[in-house]
C-alpha positions as CSV (number, residue, x, y, z in Angstrom):
1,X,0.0,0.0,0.0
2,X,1.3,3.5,-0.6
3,X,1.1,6.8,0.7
4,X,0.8,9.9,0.4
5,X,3.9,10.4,2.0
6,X,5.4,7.8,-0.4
7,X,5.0,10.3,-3.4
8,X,6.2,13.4,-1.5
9,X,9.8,11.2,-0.4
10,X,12.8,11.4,-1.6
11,X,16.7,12.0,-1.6
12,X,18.4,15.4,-1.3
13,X,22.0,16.0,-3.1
14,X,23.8,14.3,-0.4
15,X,21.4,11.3,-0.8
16,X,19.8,11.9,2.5
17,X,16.2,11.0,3.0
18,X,13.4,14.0,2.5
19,X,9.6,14.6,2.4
20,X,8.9,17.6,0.5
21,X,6.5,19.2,0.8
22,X,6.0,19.2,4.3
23,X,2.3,18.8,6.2
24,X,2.7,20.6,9.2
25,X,0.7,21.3,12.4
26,X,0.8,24.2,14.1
27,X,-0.4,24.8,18.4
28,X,-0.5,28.1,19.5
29,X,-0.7,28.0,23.5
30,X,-2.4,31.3,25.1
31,X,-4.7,31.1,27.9
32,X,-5.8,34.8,26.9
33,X,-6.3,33.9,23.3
34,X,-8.1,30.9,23.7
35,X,-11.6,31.9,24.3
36,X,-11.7,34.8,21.5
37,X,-13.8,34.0,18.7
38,X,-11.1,35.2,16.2
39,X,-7.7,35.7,17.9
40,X,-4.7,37.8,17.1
41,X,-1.9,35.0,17.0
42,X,1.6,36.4,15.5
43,X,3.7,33.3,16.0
44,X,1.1,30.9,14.6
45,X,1.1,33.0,12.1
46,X,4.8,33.5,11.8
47,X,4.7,29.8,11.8
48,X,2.7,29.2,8.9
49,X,4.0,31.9,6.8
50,X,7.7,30.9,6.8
51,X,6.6,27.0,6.3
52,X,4.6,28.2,3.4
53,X,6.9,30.5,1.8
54,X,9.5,27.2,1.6
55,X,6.4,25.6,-0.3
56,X,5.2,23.5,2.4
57,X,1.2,23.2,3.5
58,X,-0.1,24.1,7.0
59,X,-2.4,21.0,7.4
60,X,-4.3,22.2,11.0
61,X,-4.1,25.4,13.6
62,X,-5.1,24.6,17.3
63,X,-5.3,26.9,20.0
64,X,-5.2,25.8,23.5
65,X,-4.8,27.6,26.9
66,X,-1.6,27.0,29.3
67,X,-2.6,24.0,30.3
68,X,-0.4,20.8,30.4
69,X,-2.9,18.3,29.0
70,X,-4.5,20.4,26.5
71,X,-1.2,20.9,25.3
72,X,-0.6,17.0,25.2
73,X,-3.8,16.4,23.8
74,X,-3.3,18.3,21.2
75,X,0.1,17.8,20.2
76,X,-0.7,14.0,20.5
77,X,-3.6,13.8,18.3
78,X,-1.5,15.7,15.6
79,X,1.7,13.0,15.7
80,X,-0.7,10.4,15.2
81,X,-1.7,11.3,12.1
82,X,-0.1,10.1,9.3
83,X,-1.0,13.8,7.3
84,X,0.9,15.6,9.7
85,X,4.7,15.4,9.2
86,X,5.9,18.3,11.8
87,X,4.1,19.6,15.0
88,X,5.3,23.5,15.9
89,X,3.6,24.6,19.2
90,X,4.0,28.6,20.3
91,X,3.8,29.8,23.4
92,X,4.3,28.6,27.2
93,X,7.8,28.0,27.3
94,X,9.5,31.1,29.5
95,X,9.8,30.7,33.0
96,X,6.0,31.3,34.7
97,X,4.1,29.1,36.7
98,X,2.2,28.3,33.7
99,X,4.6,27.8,31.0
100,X,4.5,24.2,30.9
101,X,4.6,23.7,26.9
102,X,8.1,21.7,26.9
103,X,7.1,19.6,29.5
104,X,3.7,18.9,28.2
105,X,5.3,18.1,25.3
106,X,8.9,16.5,25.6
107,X,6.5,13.8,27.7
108,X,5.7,12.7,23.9
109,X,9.4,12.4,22.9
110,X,10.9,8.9,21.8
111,X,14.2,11.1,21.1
112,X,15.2,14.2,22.1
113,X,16.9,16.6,19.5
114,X,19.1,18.7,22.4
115,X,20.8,20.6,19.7
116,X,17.3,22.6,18.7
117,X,17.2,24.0,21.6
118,X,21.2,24.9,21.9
119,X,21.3,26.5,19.0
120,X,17.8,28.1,19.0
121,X,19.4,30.0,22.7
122,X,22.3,30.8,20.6
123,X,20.8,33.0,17.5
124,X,18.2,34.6,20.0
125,X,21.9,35.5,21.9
126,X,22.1,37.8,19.1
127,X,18.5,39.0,19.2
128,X,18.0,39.6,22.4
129,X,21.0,38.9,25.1
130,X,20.9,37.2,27.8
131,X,17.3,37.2,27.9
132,X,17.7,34.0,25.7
133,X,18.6,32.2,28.7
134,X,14.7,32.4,29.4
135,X,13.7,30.5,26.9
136,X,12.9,26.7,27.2
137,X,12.2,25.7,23.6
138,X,13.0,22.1,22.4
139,X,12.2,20.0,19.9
140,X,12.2,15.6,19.5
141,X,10.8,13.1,17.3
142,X,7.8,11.6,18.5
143,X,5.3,9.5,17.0
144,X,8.1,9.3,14.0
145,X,7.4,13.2,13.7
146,X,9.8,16.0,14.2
147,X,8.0,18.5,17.1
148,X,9.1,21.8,18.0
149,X,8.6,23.8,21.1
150,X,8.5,27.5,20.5
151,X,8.1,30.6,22.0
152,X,5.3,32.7,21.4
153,X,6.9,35.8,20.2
154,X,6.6,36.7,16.6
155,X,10.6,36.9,16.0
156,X,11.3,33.8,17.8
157,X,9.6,32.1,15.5
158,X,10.9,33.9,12.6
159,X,14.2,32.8,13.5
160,X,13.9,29.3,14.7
161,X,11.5,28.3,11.6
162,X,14.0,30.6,9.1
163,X,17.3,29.7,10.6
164,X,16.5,26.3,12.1
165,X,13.0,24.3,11.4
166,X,12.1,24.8,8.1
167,X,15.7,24.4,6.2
168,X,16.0,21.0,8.4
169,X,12.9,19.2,9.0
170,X,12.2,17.5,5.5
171,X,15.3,15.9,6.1
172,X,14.4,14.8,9.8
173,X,10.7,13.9,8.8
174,X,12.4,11.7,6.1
175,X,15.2,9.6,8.8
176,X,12.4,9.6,11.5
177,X,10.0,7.7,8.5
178,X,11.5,5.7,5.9
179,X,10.8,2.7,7.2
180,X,7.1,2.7,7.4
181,X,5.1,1.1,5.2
182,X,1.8,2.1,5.3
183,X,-0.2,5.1,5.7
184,X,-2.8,4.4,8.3
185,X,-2.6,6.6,11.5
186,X,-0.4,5.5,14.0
187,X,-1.5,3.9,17.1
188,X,-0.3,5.7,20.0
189,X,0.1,2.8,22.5
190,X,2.9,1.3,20.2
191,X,5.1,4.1,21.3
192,X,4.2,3.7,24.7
193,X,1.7,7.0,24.8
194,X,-1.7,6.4,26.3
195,X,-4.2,8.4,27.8
């Protein structure tokens, strides 16, 4: 059986393993966004536009409030899906009480990927000083899909998805899949993730 996937893989220069175009979810996390009927939401936005601009299609926008488990609910019903090859979230992960975003979702993570995070701190070193100590974004693989933990800000995304996500991901969502073979939705207990 193929996939949809199937048609969209391939092999960069270097012979790497891509998926090109990308189908991407995005979570924007703001307790004060997410009763409005129509919200302001800069980083989701951000989000999409630079994932779009590289060609890639922006599959499903949530918005949920600071809350661990409607952060994991969301983010896990988007890795199971097999039309979803990267999960952004924005918002929640500064120092507050309630910015719980990376550990609502690096609970999800089969592998970390530390270096997101180490070299997200070091650009926004050049943005915005030491303030980038602050900032708790991350990033793993889970369900087989590339996640990323972002800030909310409009020019942290910019630059993590500019610098950082969207030049890299094919190529991660590509290692992190080419050995399925099918294109059914994955079942979550598999990879130890229940309810």
């Amino acid at each position: 059986m193929t996939s949809d996937t199937d048609d969209r893989r391939s092999t960069d220069d270097h012979g790497h393993d891509i998926i090109d175009p990308l189908y991407v979810g995005i979570v924007t996390v703001s307790s004060s966004r997410a009763g409005d009927e129509d919200p302001d939401d800069p980083g989701g936005d951000t989000v999409r536009d630079c994932f779009e601009a590289a060609g890639h299609e922006v599959r499903e926008r949530l918005l949920v409030r600071d809350d661990y488990s409607a952060i994991r609910t969301a983010v896990r019903g988007l890795v199971a899906r097999r039309d979803i090859d990267v999960v952004c979230t924005t918002g929640g992960t500064g120092v507050t009480a309630d910015d719980v975003s990376p550990e609502a979702v690096s609970s999800l993570f089969e592998r970390e990927l530390p270096g997101f995070g180490e070299l997200f701190r070091s650009l926004s070193w050049d943005e915005v000083g030491t303030r980038a100590m602050a900032s708790r974004a991350t990033a793993g693989i889970a369900v087989e899909t590339p996640v990323f933990c972002l800030p909310g800000s409009q020019s942290a995304c910019e630059t993590a998805c500019e610098e950082l996500i969207v030049p890299e991901t094919p190529h991660l969502a590509g290692l992190a899949t080419r050995h399925r073979t099918d294109g059914t939705d994955q079942s979550l207990v598999e990879y130890g993730i229940e309810d």
